[in-house]
Each structure stands twice: as structure tokens, then as C-alpha cells.
N, C-alpha and C positions, 0 to 999 in steps of 0.2 A: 557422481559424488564429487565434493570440493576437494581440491586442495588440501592438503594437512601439511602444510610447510613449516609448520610450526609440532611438528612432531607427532607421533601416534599418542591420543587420550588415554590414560589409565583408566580402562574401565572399570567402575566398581560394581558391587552385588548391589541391586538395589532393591524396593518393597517386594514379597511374592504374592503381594495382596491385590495388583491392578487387576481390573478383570476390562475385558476390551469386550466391545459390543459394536458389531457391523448396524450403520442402520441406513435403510432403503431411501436414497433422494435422488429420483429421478434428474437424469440430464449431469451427473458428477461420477466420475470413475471410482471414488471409494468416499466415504463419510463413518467416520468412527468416535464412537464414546469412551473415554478410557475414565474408569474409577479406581479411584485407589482407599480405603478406611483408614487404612494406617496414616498417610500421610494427610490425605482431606484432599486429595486431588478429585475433582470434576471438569473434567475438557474434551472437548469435542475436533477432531481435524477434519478438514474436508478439502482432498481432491478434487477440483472441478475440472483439468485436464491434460495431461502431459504428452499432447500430439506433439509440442516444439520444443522437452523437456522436460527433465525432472520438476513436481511443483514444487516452486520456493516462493513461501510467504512468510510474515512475521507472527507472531505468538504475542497476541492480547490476555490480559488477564482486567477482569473488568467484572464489575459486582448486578452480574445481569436479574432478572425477576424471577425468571424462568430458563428453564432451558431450551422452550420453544423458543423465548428470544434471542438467547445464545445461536442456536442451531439458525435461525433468522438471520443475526449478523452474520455467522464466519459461513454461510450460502454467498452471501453478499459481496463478503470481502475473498471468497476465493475465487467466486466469477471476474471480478474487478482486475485480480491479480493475475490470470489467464489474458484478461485485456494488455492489461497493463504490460505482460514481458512483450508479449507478442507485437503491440504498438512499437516498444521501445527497440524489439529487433535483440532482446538477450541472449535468447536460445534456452529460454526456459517455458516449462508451464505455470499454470496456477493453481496455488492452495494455500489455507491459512490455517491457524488453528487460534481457542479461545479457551481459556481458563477461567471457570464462573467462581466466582470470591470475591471480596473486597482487598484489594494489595495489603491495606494498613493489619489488615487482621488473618491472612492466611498464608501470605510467603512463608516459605523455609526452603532447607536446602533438602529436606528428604521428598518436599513437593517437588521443585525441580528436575530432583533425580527419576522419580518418577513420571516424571511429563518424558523425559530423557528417554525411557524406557516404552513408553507410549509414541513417540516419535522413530525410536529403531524399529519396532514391530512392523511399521510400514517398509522395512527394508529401501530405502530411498528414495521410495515413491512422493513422499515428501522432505523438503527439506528446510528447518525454521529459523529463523532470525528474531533480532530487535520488533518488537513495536510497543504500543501503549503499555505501559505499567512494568515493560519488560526490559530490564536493561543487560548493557553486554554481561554485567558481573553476572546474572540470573545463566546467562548464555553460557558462560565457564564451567558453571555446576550443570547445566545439561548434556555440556560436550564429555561431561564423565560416565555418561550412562549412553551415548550414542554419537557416531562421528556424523551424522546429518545433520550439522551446524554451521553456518557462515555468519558475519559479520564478526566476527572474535576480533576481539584486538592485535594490531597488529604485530605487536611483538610474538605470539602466535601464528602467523603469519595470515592473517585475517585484513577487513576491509576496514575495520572498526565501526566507531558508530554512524548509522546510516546516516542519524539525523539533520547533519550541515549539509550533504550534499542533495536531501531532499527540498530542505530551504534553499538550496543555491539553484533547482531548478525552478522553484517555483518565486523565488526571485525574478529570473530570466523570464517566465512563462506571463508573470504581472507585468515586468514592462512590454513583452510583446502585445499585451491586451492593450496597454495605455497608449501604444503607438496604433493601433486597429481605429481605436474609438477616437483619440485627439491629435494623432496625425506627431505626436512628438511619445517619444519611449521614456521620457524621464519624469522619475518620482517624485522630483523638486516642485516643494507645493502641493502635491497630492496627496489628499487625505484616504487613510488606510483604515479602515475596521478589520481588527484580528482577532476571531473569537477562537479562545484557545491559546495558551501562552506555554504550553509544552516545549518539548526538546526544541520539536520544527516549527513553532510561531513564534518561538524568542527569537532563534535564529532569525527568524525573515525578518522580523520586527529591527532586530539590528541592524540588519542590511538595508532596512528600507531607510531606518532615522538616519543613517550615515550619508542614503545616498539625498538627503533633504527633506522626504518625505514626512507630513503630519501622521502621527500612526496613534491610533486610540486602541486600544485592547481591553479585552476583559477573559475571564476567568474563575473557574467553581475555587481555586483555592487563594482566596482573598490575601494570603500572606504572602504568599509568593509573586502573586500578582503585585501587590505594592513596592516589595523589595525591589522585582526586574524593573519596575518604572521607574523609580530612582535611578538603579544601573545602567539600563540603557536610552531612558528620556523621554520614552511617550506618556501620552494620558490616560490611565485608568480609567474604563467606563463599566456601566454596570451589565450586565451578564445578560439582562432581560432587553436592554436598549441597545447591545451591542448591532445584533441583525437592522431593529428598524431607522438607527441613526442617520441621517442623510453622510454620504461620502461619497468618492470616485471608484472606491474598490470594495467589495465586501471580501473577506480572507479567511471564510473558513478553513480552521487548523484543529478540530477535538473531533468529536466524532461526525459520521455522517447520518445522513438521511433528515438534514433541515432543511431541506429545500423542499417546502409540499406548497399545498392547497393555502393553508394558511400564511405557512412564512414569507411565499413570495409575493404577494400582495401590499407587502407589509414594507419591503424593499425600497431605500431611496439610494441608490446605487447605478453606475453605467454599465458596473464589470462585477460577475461572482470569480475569483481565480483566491482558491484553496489549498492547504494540502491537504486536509480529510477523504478518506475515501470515501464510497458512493452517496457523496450528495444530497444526487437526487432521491426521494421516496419511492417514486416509482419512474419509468423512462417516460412518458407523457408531461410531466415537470419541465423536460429541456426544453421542449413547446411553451408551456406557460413561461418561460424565462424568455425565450425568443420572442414573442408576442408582445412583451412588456419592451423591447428592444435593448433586453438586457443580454451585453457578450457573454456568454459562458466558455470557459475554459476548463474544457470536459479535464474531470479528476485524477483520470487514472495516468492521462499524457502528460497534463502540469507536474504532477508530484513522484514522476518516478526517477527522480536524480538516486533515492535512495536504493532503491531495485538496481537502477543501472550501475552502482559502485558496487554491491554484493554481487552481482553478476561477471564482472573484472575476473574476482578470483579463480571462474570457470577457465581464463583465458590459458592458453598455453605461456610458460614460464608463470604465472600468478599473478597477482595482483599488482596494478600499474597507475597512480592516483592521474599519470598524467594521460592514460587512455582514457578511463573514468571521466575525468574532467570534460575531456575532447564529447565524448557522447551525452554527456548532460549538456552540454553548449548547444550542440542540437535539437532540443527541446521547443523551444521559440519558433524556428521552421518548422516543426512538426506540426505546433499549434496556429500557425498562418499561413498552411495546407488545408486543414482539416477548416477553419474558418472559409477558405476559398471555396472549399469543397461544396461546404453547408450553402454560401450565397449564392452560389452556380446553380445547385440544388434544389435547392429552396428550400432544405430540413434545415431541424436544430443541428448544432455543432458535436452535441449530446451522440446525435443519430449517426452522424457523420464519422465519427470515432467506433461505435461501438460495429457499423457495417463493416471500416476496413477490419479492424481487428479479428470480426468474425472470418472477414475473407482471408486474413493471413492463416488461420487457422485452420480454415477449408482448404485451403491449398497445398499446405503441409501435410493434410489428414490423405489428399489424392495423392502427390507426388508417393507414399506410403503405403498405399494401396498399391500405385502401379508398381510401384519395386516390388513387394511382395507377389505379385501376378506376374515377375518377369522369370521367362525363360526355365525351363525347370522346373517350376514351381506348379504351375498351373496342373489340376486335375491329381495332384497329389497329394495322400493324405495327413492332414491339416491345412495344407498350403492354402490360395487364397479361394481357390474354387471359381476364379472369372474367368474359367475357359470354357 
């Protein structure tokens, strides 16, 4: 459980209308539907595994077709996010959860509360945060219905919002590709495609036109998109030409799963380095991306500056921006490991990422085993039975 340095939440009563429904997806430790009538809550969490810790993910809300594709994505993104601590060394698991609605037409605070409520039922087996559609204020009214919340602002004594420090790794992460591929790490001159102009692709977008960098962006919401180009300098491109535009970087920042059969063909690019999660459509993609001799800067290692500053809060005494900092800075090396790895190899970088993770995982799951099978234990009942 986090931190509450910012004081115990007033819990309040909230709908008695959710009804939770367990559903069966193999290879995840829990996966649940929580509905609510009263509020209009429909969302889905899913644990995918808490061998290294509690799962902590963020809370999408996003105007899905269906709920198979709901249950598609937050599969996707709580596998990712199980990668993802375990890469970054947090000391947490993975899990996400997804809110099917459209933002502009179903937020409210009695929704929230109710997600609130749907989040304690898991008793801390998961723990939610910031992402798409979800901001800290959303965060505030959930922490009234359950204290399994991080990223709260800090005057709460939370991390705030993740989103800068997800662009500041994935910052770091883009120039370590530009130094892989052109033997120099600087943006100056280098043209940037950013599809996605949210919290973490304005951000990177500013970082990159500061540091010299061409940066063209696009974006589903045309107003906003125009405004930040003003504000911060780059060139507005259109949504459809963003991916096949010739540049040095492609930046996926909105959702994942554009990198398939079709997209990457399509590609005039040296480097994909994003912050969207999974990518790829499926994991035989980082091959087609490799084959093309395009660097890939596997997702879940680029972009978890923002995992690794919610993670902070777990530390002993609380939350510390300048440990936070110090482990996003490592980012870079982590990603010109895993690049070494793949050419030694001879796999995608994709593959090279997703085996150590699995192995950090596996070796957490034994070390846990053998404690459980130690001394005492063995041959008694419930203990672990490896005698």
C-alpha cells in the first residue's frame, strides 16, 4: 500500500448499485468487470501479476466499440505493465484498468467514486494511477472511495503527474536511439514525427524544439493541436501522414498497437522511440521492424520515467523527485543493453526486452518458492509440498 503522507481519505458511501463480475483470462491473477446503473460506470481491471509487487497501473477511460476490445486492450496494457516495473527494477507488479465511455459525455464524480469502489474490492491487489483521459483531479475523487491511489498531487503527499517525467525519459531514450543509429545523441537538425500531442507528446515535443530538434506532430483534436503549435513551435501535420512522413524519428505518443503488417511498410523512418504502450500488434512486428533496419526502442523500457516516479512513493521516508530523477536517467543504458543484447543475438530488441523481463519475473517467482519450501515448512499442511 502507498504512502498516505498526505493524510488518511475521508471515505465516503458510495453507489450500492456496482455489481463486480470475476472473468476467466487465462495466464492473469484476477480480471474483473465492475458495473455500476446508477452512475454509468463500465470498466474492466486486470491483474496480470504481482510476483515483484502490488499491481500498479494507470486507469484509461476511452470510448471503446466493445468490451471485447476493452478487455483486448487493458490484457495488453497490464501484461506491458508487469514488463515494464520489472524492467525498470520498481518492486512492483502489473495491472491496468479501462473505463469504456467517451470522456466528453460520461465523466462525473459519482463515476469515479464508483470506479473508487471497484478498485478497493481488490483489497490492494491493484493499485491505479493517471493515464489517458484520467487526470490527477479524477484521482482525488477516487481516493475518496479507496486509498489504492498514487500519483496524487503533491501537496497530498503524492508524485503528481506522471506525465513530465514520462516525456523526460523518453526524451533520454530518443537520444540514446540517435546516438545507436548516427553515432552523435543530439536532436539538433533532427526531424521528429509525434503522433499524439497529449500530456507526454507536448511534453517531449517541447523538449525536443528546445533541444534544436524539427518536430512535426499531429493529433485527433485539431484545436488543440493548432494552439500547442503556436505555443511551443513545431509543425502541424495531418493525422493520416503523420506515420508515413519521411523523418529520423517516428514518436509514437496516443495509443498503441500501430505498428502491424500494414503500418510498417509504410515507414520512412531510422528509429520508432514512443511513449505509447504496446506498439507493437503483435510481437513478430519487432522482426518486421528489425528486418526493415529500423531501431526499435521496445515501449515499455522508453516510457516508464512515469511508472518509475509513482514507484518513489513506495520508498521508505516517501517520495523523493531527486531519486526519481536519478532512475529515469537510467533509462538510456538500459536501452543500449538491451540493443547490445538483440545484436549479439541476433533478435529484435522487441524480443530482447520482453525475455529479460520475463526472466526477472521467473526468478522472483523461484526465489518465492524456495522461501516458502524452507525449513519447516515442507510436508505441512498448506505449506509448499516440495518435500
Amino acid at each position: 500500500m502507498p504512502p498516505n503522507s498526505g493524510g488518511q481519505p475521508s471515505f465516503v458511501t458510495v453507489s450500492q448499485t456496482l455489481q463486480i463480475t470475476d472473468l476467466s483470462v487465462p495466464g492473469y491473477e484476477r480480471v474483473v468487470r465492475g458495473k455500476d446503473p446508477q452512475s454509468g460506470l463500465h470498466a474492466i481491471i486486470a491483474v496480470h501479476d504481482t510476483t515483484l509487487g502490488p499491481a500498479l497501473g494507470g486507469l484509461r477511460m476511452w470510448p471503446y466499440a466493445s468490451e471485447d476490445e476493452a478487455l483486448f486492450d487493458v490484457k495488453r496494457l497490464s501484461r506491458g505493465m508487469t514488463f515494464k516495473s520489472a524492467v525498470a527494477q520498481t518492486g512492483l507488479g502489473g495491472g491496468k484498468a479501462v473505463i469504456l465511455g467517451d470522456p466528453k459525455k460520461i465523466k462525473s464524480e459519482a463515476l469515479y467514486l464508483a470506479m473508487g469502489r471497484l478498485v478497493d474490492a481488490l483489497g490492494g491487489k491493484y493499485i491505479t494511477a493517471e493515464d489517458v483521459n484520467t487526470s490527477v483531479q479524477d484521482l482525488e475523487v477516487i481516493r475518496r472511495a479507496t486509498r489504492y491511489v498514487t500519483g496524487l498531487e503533491r501537496k497530498d503527499g503524492g508524485s503528481g503527474n506522471p506525465s513530465p517525467y514520462t516525456a523526460y525519459g523518453v526524451f533520454l531514450g530518443l537520444k540514446a536511439a540517435l546516438g545507436q543509429v548516427f553515432g552523435n545523441d543530439s536532436p539538433k537538425g533532427r526531424t521528429v514525427n509525434i503522433q499524439g500531442i497529449g500530456a507526454v507528446g507536448s511534453a517531449l515535443a517541447r523538449r525536443l524544439v528546445e533541444a534544436g530538434a524539427v518536430v512535426r506532430a499531429a493529433d485527433k483534436n485539431q484545436e488543440r493541436l493548432q494552439q500547442l503549435a503556436k505555443e511551443i513551435g513545431f509543425q502541424p501535420i495531418d493525422e493520416a501522414a503523420v506515420l508515413s512522413a519521411p523523418c529520423d524519428v517516428f514518436a509514437p505518443c496516443a495509443l498503441g498497437a500501430v505498428l502491424h503488417d500494414q503500418s510498417i511498410p509504410a515507414l520512412q523512418c531510422k528509429i520508432v522511440a514512443g511513449a505509447a504502450n504496446n506498439l507493437l500488434l503483435e510481437p513478430r512486428h519487432g522482426k518486421v521492424l528489425a528486418d526493415r533496419g529500423i531501431l526499435y526502442a521496445p515501449d515499455y523500457v522508453i516510457n516508464a520515467g512515469g511508472i518509475i516516479n509513482v514507484s518513489v512513493e513506495f520508498h521508505p521516508g516517501g517520495y523523493d523527485e531527486k531519486v526519481s530523477l536519478a532512475k529515469i536517467e537510467r533509462i538510456p543504458q538500459a536501452l543500449v543493453e538491451l540493443w547490445t543484447i538483440a545484436k549479439q543475438e541476433r533478435i529484435p530488441p522487441s524480443d530482447a526486452a520482453d525475455r529479460l523481463a520475463e526472466r526477472i519475473v521467473a526468478d522472483a517467482r523461484g526465489k518465492k518458492k524456495a522461501a516458502s519450501c524452507g525449513p519447516g515448512n515442507q510436508g505441512k499442511p498448506g505449506g509448499c509440498g516440495c518435500g
